[in-house]
C-alpha positions, -999 to +999 in steps of 0.1 A: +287-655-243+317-678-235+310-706-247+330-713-278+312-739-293+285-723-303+275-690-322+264-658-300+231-655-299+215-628-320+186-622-299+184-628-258+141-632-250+140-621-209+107-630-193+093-625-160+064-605-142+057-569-151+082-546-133+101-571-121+133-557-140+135-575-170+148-540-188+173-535-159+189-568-157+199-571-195+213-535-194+236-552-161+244-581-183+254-564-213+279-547-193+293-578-173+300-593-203+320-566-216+301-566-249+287-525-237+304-497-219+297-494-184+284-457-195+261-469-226+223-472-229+207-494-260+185-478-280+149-485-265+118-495-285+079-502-273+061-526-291+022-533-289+000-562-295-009-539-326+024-533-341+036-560-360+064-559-384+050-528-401+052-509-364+089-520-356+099-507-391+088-472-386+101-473-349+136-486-364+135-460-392+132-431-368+166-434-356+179-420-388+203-447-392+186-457-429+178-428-446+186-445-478+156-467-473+119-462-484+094-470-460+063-454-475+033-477-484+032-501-455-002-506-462+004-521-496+039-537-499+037-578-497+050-593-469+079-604-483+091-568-492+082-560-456+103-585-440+137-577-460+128-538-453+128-547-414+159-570-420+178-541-438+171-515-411+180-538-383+212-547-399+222-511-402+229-512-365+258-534-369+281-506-382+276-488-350+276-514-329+244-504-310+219-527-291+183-528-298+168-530-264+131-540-273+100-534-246+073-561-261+038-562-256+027-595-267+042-583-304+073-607-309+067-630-287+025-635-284-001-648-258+005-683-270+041-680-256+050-685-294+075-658-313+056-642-347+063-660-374+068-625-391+098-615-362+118-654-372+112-644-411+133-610-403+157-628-386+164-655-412+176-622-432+201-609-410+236-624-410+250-619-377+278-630-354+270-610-322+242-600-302+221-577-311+185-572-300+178-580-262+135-584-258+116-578-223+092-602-230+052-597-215+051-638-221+071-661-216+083-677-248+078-718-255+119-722-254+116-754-264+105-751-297+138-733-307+162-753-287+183-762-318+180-724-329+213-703-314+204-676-323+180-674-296+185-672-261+162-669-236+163-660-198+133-658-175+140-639-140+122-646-111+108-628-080+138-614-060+145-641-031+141-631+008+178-623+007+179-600-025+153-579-010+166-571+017+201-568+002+185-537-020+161-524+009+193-519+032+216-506+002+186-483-013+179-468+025+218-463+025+219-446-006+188-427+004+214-418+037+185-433+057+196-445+094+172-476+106+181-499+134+187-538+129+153-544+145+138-517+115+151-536+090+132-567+106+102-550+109+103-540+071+116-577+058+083-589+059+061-565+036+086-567+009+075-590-019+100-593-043+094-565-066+121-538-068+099-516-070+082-521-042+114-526-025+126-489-034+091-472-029+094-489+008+127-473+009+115-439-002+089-438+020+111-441+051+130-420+040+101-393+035+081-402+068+106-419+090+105-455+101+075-452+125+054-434+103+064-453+071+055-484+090+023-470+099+016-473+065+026-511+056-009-520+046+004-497+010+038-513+012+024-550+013-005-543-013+021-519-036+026-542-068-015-545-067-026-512-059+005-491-072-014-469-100-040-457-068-011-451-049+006-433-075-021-407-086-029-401-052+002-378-050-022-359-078-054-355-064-044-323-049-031-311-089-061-311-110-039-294-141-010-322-134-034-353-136-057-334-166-021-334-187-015-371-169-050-384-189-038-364-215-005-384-226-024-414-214-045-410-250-009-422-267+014-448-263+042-426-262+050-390-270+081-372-274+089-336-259+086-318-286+052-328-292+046-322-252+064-281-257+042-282-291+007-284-269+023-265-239+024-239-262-011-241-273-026-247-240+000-221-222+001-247-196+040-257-177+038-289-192+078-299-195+076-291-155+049-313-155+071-340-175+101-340-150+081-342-118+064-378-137+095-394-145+108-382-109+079-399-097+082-430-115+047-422-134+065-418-166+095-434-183+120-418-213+124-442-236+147-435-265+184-433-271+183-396-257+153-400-232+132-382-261+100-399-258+080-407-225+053-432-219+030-432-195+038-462-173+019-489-186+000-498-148-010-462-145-022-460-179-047-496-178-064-475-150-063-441-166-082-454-199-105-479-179-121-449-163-130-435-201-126-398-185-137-371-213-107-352-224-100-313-214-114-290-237-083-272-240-061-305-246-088-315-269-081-280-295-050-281-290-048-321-302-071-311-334-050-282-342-020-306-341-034-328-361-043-301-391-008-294-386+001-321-397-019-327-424-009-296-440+027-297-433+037-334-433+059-333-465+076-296-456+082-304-422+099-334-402+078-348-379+091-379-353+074-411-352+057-402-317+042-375-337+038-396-368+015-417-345-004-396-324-015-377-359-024-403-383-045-422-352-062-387-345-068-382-380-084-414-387-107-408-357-117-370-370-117-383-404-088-357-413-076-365-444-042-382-450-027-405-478-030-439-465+006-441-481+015-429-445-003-457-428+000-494-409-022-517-401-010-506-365-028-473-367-059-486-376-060-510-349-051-488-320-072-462-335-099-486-336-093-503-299-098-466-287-130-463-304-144-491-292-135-482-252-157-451-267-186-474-272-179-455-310-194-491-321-202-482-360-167-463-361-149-492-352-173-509-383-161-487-402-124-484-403-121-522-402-140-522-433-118-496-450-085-512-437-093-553-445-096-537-485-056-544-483-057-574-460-039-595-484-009-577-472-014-580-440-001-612-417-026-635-404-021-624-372-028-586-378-055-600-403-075-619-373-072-584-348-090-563-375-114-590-376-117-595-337-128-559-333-149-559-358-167-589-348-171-573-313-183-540-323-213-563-347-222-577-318-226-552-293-246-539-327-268-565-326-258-565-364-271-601-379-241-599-404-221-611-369-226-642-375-209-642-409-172-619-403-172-646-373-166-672-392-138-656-406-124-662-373-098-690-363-090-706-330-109-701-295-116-665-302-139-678-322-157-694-297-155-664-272-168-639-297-200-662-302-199-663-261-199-627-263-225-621-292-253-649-271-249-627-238-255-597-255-285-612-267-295-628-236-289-661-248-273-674-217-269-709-221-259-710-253-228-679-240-220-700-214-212-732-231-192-710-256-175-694-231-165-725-212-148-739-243-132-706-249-115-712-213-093-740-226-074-722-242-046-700-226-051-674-253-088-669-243-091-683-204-086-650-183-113-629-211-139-660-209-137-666-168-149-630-165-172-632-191-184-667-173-192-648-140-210-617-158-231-648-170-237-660-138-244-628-122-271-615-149-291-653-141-285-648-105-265-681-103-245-664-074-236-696-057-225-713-091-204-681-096-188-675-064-156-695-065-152-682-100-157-646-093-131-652-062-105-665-077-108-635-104-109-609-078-078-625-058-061-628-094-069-593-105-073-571-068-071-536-091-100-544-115-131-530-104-151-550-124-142-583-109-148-569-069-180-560-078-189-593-094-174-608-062-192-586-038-227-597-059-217-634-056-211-631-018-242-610-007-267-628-025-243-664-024-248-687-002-254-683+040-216-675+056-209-665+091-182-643+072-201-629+045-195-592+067-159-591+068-158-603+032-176-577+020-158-553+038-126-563+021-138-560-009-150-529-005-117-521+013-103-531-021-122-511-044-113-477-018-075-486-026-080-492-065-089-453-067-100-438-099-135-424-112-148-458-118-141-476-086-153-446-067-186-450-076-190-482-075-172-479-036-202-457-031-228-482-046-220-509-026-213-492+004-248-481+002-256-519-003-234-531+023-254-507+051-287-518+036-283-552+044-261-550+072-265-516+093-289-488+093-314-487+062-321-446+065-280-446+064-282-468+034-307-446+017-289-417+024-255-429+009-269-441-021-287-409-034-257-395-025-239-415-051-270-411-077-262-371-075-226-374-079-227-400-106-257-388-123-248-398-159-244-437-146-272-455-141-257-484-117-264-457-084-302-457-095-301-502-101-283-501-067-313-481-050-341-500-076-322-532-060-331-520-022-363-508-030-371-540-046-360-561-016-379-539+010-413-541-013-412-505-014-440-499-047-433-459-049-398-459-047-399-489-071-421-467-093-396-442-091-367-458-094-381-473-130-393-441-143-356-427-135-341-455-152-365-448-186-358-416-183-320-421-182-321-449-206-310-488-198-295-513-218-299-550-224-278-555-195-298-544-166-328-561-181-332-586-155-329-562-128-355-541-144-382-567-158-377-578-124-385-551-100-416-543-124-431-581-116-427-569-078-441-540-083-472-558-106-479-581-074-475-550-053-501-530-069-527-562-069-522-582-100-498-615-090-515-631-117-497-608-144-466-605-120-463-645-126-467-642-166-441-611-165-415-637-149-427-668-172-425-643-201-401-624-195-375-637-175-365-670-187-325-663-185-326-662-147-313-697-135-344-722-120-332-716-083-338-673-087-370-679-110-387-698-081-374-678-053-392-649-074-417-671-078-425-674-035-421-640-033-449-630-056-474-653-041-467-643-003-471-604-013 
């Protein structure tokens, strides 16, 4: 900021792990370098992958600062128009000399570590000679392609170092007027990892327990930055009305109060009570020059929405009502941009009618990323038709989402026009969509190669190696999949997903003196990820892990267990088909199968099922049509599981 040589930057990029205080630390420098108050806050924004230019000009117009400016038909204007609209409203925070603190989500600056071409064209508009817009950037941009560019500035923060930690441990405990001995703080040194968070939730903890019993508990200190959204909600489990509202605002990605008083009112529920105890806790954050909006924190939220929990009846009239609301009140009444959001997305899901003068691209895409976590498959069809009608409006980038959900909602279709809206798209998504589209189909080899090229790429790696492992699992190539499916599991300990494929790999891997104690920490894993999700598959393959290691009677016992408390999954029932299969048990085979036709299966437990019926053909007398099930029918398994079939067939 000193340097007089040079122009002050415009924007200042800060990168760096999640939480690791990218937010707070420009805030500090802002007010080092005299260029804020000690006592001001920059007016906060959030943007999504989704949101593009035409989602940061409605978030820019809310602020009232441009009332002069028309920002109706997003949908329609030309790119051009849409970049000088974005310019202009940007620009109109000079007067006022406010700071645009942005929160991005792989918006501005994208997977590819590569800022939107769309964000540079805005900033070509804007005549500046200050800084203006500091970014907490999800990836860490390629500084070195805008080296020569001064208006540009990037920082990237690292972990806090052995000494910062327990600088802010000590002064956090002091502030909490905590008391801990010299030999305390040596004891506690250790679990901290270099998270503030972590640091301060340590802190809190003694301060709420006491040293001895807070250390008791360093296991959830050491594993806090992975496990943090189980720890969290477990503070809720006792508050079934607290977490309903909790899955509730998890539907949005952000609300303000008066749309939270607006369905307190509906559901006569103490919702604003609810409000204050999540941002107390750290569940939610305002955001906002006046701390109007909330948002659930983004952690929490990832394993809110991966369970796919049904919403509350209640929440679910009031939401509908709000949304009618709107529709027949939108041009008497003014509405905020939280509302704005959460209304047109509901609308286009319940197919209320609104102008698509109101709309963005941005709505249709999170409206159709919901739908698809809905397995609402010909939805998703549906919308991206209706929204690619305007697509010449549209970026590239915005263009090829559309097209990436549409693609993946033909293919879990089995829809044969897949094959042409893929080759609408560019770069190794490509590849991965046709690595998606063969495993559907059961077209293994031909997934796998896609997916392996897909991996290259750092856009698609971390989609395609858990792809690769599903792969691998559904052939039974366990041992060609276990390194894999570790290194996914150590890289991602909080999805549930990848410990399962992990525990599959071990148990039916290759021999290992440890195999025991590595299933047990995976299972130890899954206990600490909480949620609806991870609890049942805990109880599946704790039911597995006694069947092959303990008492069988036990095993059988846990496992219908799970089956009656998960009865609308089918993965309880594969779990028992799976046991019943290795002891050559034909009735409970028998009955295992006719449970799974009765509940329905998909093309993914195919294998498992084609399988257990060639057991329980040999079983019943007839290897001779148990061999011509598995020649027939079960050419995706890899050679090694085909002829260890194979041997078990004949000695029955």
């Amino acid at each position: 900021m000193d340097d007089l040589s040079k122009e002050q930057p415009l924007v200042l990029f800060t990168s760096g792990l999640r939480d690791i205080g990218r937010k707070s630390f420009m805030r500090n420098a802002l007010r080092k370098s005299n260029i804020v108050r000690d006592t001001y806050e920059p007016v906060r924004i959030d943007l999504t992958q989704e949101d593009n230019v035409e989602g940061l000009i409605l978030k820019l117009a809310d602020f009232g600062l441009s009332d002069s400016i028309d920002i109706s038909n997003l949908l329609t204007r030309s790119q051009e128009d849409k970049y000088d609209l974005c310019a202009r409203l940007i620009s109109d925070f000079f007067p006022y000399k406010e700071i645009l603190l942005i929160e991005d989500r792989y918006c501005v600056v994208r997977f590819d570590r590569d800022i939107a071409p769309w964000f540079v064209e805005v900033i070509d508009r804007i005549e500046h000679n200050s800084l203006a817009i500091c970014i907490a950037t999800s990836a860490k941009a390629a500084k070195h392609k805008y080296i020569r560019d001064d208006r540009f500035y990037f920082i990237e923060l690292p972990e806090l170092q052995k000494v910062e930690r327990e600088g802010l441990f000590k002064r956090f405990c002091e502030h909490l007027e905590v008391d801990l001995s010299r030999e305390d703080y040596r004891n506690f040194s250790p679990l901290l990892k270099g998270f503030p968070e972590q640091v301060t939730y340590a802190a809190n903890l003694v301060s709420d327990l006491g040293p001895h019993q807070a250390f008791e508990k360093s296991d959830e200190i050491v594993s806090f930055s992975s496990y943090k959204a189980s720890i969290f909600l477990k503070q809720y489990e006792d508050d079934e009305e607290a977490l309903t509202f909790l899955r509730f605002l998890s539907s949005f990605d952000f609300a303000s109060l008066d749309f939270v008083l607006w369905v307190a009112e509906r559901t006569n529920k103490p919702l604003a009570n609810f409000m204050e105890r999540f941002v107390a806790d750290s569940v939610c954050e305002a955001i906002g020059t006046t701390g109007q909006y909330f948002r659930v924190n983004e952690v929490i939220r990832d394993a809110i929405v991966r369970d796919r929990t049904r919403l509350d009846s209640n929440y679910h009239d009031a939401l509908t009502a709000f949304v009618q609301n709107f529709s027949d009140n939108y041009e008497k009444e003014g509405f905020d941009v939280s509302e704005y959001h959460i209304a047109v997305k509901q609308a286009l899901i319940t197919g209320v009618a609104l102008p698509e003068s109101m709309m963005i691209p941005a709505h249709f895409l999170q409206t159709m990323k919901d739908l698809y976590n809905k397995r609402m498959y010909r939805e998703v069809v549906a919308l991206a038709d209706r929204v690619l009608q305007n697509s010449d409006f549209y970026d590239e980038h915005t263009r090829q989402d559309i097209l990436y959900y549409l693609c993946q909602s033909l293919a879990r279709l089995q829809d044969p026009r897949f094959t042409e809206e893929v080759q609408k798209i560019t770069g190794p998504e490509h590849d991965f969509l046709f690595g998606f589209y063969y495993r559907l189909r059961r077209r293994f080899d031909e997934a796998l190669k896609r997916y392996k090229r897909a991996m290259k790429h750092q856009r698609t790696e971390q989609r395609a190696r858990r792809e690769v492992v599903f792969v691998l699992t559904a052939t039974e190539a366990y041992e060609e999949g276990l390194s894999l499916a570790k290194e996914n599991h150590e890289r991602y300990p909080s999805n549930p997903f990848l410990a399962q494929a992990y525990f599959q790999c071990l148990l039916h891997g290759p021999d290992d003196p440890e195999i025991s104690d590595k299933l047990l920490e995976v299972l130890s894993a899954l206990n600490q990820i909480g949620g609806t999700r991870a609890q049942e598959m805990h109880a599946n393959l704790s039911a597995r892990y006694e069947f092959q290691f303990g008492d069988r009677d036990i095993a059988y016992g846990l496992i219908d267990k799970a089956i009656h408390e998960h009865e609308n999954i089918v993965y309880p029932v594969l779990t028992k088909l799976d046991m019943a299969t290795h002891e050559m048990n034909a009735e409970l085979i028998s009955a295992c199968l006719k449970k799974m036709q009765s509940g329905g299966f998909g093309a993914a437990h195919h294998g498992a099922v084609t399988k257990a019926k060639a057991i329980l053909t040999a079983l019943e007398g007839d290897k001779a049509r148990a061999l011509r099930i598995v020649e027939a029918d079960l050419k995706e398994l890899s050679a090694s599981a085909r002829e260890k079939l194979v041997r078990r067939i004949e000695l029955i």
